[in-house]
PADOBA-349506 format. One record per atom (N, C-alpha, C): residue number from 0; x, y, z. Coordinates in nm, 4 decimals, padded with zeros to 6 digits, m for minus. Layout:
<nodes>
NODE     i         c1         c2         c3
NODE   NUM          X          Y          Z
...
</nodes>
This chain:
<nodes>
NODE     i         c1         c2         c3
NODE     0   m19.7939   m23.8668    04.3289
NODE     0   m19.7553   m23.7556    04.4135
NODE     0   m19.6684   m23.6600    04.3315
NODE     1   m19.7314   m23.5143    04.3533
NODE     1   m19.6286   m23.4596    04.2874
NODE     1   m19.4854   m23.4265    04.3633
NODE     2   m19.3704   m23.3483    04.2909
NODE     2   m19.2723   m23.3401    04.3225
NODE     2   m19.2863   m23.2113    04.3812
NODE     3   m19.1652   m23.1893    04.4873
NODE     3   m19.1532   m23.0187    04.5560
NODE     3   m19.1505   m22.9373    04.4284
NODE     4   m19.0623   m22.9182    04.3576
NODE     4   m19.0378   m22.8318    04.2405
NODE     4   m19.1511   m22.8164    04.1160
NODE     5   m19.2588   m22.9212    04.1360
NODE     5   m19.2967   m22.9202    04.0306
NODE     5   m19.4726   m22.8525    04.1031
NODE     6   m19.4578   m22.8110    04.1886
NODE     6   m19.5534   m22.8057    04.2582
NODE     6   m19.5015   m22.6459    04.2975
NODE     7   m19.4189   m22.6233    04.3319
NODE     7   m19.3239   m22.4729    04.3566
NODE     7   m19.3501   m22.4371    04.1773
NODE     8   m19.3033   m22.5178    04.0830
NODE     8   m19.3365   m22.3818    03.9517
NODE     8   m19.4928   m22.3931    03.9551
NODE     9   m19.5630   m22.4785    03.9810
NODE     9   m19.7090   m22.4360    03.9778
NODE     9   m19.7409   m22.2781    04.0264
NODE    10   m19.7636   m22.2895    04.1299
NODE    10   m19.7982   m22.2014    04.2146
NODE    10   m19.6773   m22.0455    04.2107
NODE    11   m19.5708   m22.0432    04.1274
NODE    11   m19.4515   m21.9316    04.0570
NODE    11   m19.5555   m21.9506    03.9295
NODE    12   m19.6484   m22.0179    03.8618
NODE    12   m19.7149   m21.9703    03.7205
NODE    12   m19.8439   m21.9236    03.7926
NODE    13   m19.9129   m21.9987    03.9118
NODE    13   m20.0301   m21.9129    03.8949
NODE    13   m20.0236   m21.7793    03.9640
NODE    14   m19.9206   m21.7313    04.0288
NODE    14   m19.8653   m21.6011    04.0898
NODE    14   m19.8689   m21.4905    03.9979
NODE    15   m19.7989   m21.5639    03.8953
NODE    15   m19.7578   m21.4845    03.7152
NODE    15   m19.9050   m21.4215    03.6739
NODE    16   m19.9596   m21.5665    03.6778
NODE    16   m20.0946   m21.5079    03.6209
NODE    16   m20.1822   m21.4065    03.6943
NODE    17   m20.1751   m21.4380    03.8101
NODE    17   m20.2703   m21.3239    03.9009
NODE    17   m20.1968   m21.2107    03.8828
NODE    18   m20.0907   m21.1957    03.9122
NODE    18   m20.0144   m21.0757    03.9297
NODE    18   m20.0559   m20.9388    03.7245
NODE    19   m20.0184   m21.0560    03.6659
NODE    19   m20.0425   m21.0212    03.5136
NODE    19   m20.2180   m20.9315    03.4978
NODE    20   m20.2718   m21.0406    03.5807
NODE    20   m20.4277   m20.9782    03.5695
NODE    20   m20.4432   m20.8311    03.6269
NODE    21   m20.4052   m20.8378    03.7252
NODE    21   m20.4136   m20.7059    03.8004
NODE    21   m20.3143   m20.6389    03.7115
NODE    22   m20.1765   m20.5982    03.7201
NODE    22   m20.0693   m20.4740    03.6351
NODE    22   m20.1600   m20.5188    03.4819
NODE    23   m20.2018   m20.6249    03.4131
NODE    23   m20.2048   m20.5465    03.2959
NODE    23   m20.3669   m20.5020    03.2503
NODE    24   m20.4054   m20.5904    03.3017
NODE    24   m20.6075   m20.5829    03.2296
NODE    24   m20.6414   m20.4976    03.4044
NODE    25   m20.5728   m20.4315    03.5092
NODE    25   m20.6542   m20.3956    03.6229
NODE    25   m20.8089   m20.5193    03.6563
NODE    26   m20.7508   m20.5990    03.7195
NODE    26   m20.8377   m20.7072    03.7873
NODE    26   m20.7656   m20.8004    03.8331
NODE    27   m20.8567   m20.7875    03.9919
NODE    27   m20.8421   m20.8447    04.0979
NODE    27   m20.9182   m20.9336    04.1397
NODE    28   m20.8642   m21.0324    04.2222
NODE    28   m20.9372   m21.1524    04.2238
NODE    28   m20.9751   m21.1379    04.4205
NODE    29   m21.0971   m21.1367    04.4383
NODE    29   m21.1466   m21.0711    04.6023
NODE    29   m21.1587   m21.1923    04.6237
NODE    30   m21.1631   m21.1661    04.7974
NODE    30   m21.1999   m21.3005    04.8718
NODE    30   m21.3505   m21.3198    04.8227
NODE    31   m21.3890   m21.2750    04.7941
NODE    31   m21.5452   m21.3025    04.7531
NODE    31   m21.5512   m21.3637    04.6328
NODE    32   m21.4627   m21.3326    04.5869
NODE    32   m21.5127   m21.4558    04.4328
NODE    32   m21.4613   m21.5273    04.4501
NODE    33   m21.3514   m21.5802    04.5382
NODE    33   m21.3004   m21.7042    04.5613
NODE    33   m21.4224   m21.7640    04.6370
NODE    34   m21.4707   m21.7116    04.7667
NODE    34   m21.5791   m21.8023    04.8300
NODE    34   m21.6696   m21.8000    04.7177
NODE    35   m21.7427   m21.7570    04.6237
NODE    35   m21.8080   m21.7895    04.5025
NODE    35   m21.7727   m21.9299    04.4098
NODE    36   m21.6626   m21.9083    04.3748
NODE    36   m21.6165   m21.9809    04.3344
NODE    36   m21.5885   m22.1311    04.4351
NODE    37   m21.5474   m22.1319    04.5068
NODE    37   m21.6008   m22.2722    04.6460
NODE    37   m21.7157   m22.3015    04.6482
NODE    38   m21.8021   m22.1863    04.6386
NODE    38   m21.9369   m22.3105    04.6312
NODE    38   m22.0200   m22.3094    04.5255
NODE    39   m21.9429   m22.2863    04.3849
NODE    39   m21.9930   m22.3430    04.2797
NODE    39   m21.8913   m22.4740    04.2733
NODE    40   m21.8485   m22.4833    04.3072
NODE    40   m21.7822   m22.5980    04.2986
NODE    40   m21.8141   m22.6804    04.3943
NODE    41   m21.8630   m22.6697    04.5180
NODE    41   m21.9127   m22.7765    04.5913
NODE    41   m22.0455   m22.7971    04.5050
NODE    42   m22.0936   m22.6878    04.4828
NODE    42   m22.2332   m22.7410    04.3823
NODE    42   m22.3147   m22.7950    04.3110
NODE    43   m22.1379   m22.7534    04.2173
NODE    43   m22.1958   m22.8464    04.0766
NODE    43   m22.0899   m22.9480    04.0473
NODE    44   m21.9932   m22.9735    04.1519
NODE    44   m21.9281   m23.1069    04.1153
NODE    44   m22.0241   m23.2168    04.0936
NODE    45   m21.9238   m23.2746    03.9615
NODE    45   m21.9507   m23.3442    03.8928
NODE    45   m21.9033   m23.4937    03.9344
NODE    46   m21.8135   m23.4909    04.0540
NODE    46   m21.7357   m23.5779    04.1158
NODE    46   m21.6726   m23.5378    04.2826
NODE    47   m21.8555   m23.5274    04.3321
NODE    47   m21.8320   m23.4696    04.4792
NODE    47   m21.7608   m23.5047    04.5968
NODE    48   m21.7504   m23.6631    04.5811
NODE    48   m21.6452   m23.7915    04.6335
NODE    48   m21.5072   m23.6925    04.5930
NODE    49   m21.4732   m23.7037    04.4967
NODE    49   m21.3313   m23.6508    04.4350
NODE    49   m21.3129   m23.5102    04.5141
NODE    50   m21.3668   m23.4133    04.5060
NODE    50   m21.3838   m23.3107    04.5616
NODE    50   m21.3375   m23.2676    04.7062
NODE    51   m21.4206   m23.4235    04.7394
NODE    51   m21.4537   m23.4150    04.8913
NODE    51   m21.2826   m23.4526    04.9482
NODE    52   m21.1722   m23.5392    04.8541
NODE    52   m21.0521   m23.5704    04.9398
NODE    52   m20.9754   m23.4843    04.8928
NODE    53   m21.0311   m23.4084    04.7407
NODE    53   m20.8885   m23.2991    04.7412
NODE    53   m20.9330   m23.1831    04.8745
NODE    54   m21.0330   m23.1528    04.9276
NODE    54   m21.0331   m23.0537    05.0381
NODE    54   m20.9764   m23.1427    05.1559
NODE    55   m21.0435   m23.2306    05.1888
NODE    55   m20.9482   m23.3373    05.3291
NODE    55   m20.8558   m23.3160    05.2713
NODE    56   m20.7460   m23.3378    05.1616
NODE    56   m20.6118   m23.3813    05.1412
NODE    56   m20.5479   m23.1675    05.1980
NODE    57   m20.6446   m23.0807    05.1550
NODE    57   m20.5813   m22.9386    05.2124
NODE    57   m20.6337   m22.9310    05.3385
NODE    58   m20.6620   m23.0064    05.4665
NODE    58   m20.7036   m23.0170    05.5511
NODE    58   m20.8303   m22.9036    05.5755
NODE    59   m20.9273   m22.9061    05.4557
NODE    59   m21.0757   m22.8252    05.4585
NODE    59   m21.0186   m22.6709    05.4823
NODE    60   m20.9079   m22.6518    05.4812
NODE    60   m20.8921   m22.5150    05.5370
NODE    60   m20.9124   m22.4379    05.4095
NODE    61   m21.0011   m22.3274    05.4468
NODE    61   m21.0598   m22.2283    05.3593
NODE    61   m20.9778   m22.1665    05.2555
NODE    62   m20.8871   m22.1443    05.3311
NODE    62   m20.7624   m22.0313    05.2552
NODE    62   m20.6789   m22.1341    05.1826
NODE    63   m20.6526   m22.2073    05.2475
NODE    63   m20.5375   m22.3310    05.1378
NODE    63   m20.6623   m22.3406    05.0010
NODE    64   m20.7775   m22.4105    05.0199
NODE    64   m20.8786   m22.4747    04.9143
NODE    64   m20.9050   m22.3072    04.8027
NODE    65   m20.8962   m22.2170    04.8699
NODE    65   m20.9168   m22.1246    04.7987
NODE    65   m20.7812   m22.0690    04.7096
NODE    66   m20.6797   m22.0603    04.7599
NODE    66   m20.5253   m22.0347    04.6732
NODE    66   m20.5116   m22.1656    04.6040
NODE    67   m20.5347   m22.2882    04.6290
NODE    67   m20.5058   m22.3929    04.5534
NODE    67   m20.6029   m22.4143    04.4666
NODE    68   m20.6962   m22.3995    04.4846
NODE    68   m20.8002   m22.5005    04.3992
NODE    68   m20.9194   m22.3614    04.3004
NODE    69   m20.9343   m22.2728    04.3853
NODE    69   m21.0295   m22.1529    04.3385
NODE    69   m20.9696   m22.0952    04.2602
NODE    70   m20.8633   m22.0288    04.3072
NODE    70   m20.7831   m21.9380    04.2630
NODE    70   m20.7400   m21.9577    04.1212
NODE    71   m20.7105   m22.0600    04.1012
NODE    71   m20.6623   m22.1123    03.9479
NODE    71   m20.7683   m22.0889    03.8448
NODE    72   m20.8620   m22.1787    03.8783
NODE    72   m20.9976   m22.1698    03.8220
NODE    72   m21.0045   m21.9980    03.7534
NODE    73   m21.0685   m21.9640    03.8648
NODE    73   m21.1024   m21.7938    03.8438
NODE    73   m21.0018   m21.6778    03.7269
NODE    74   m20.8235   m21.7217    03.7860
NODE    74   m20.7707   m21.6747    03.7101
NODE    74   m20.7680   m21.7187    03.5153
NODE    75   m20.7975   m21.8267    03.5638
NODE    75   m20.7723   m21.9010    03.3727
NODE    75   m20.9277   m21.8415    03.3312
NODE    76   m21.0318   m21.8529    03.3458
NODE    76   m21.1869   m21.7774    03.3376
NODE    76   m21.1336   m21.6319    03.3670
NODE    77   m21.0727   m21.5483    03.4198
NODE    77   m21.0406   m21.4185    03.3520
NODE    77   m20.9626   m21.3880    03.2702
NODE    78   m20.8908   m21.4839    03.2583
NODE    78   m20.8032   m21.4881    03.1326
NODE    78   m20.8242   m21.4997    02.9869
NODE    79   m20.9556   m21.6024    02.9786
NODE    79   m21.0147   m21.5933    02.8560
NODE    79   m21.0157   m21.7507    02.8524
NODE    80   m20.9353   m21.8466    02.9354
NODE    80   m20.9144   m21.9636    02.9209
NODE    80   m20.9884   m22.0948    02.9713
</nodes>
């Protein structure tokens, strides 16, 4: 389990990063490439079991699975990373 704080700077770095994308390279991350990004990943998981409890563990809700789990993704792939 992670810790409050360590889970709070997560989400204070991937803020950094989105925020960075947009003020410095102009790009934005739409609800549409996040739902893109959700179902390439229901898709092509490689570990759909695994998949399947990190969304139960955000109670399937769209918007949590998408700021937690999409969102990261997408930003590090516009990043170059």
């Amino acid at each position: 389990m992670y810790s409050k704080e360590l889970i709070k700077m997560k989400v204070e770095d991937e803020l950094r990063k989105t925020n960075a994308l947009a003020y410095y390279w102009g790009k934005e991350i739409t609800p549409d490439q996040l739902q893109l990004e959700m179902n390439r990943m229901a898709r092509n998981s490689k570990n759909p079991k695994l998949l399947k409890e990190v969304w139960n563990a955000l109670q399937n809700d769209p918007r949590l699975i998408a700021e937690c789990i999409a969102r990261p993704v997408l930003t590090d792939k516009m990043n170059g990373r």
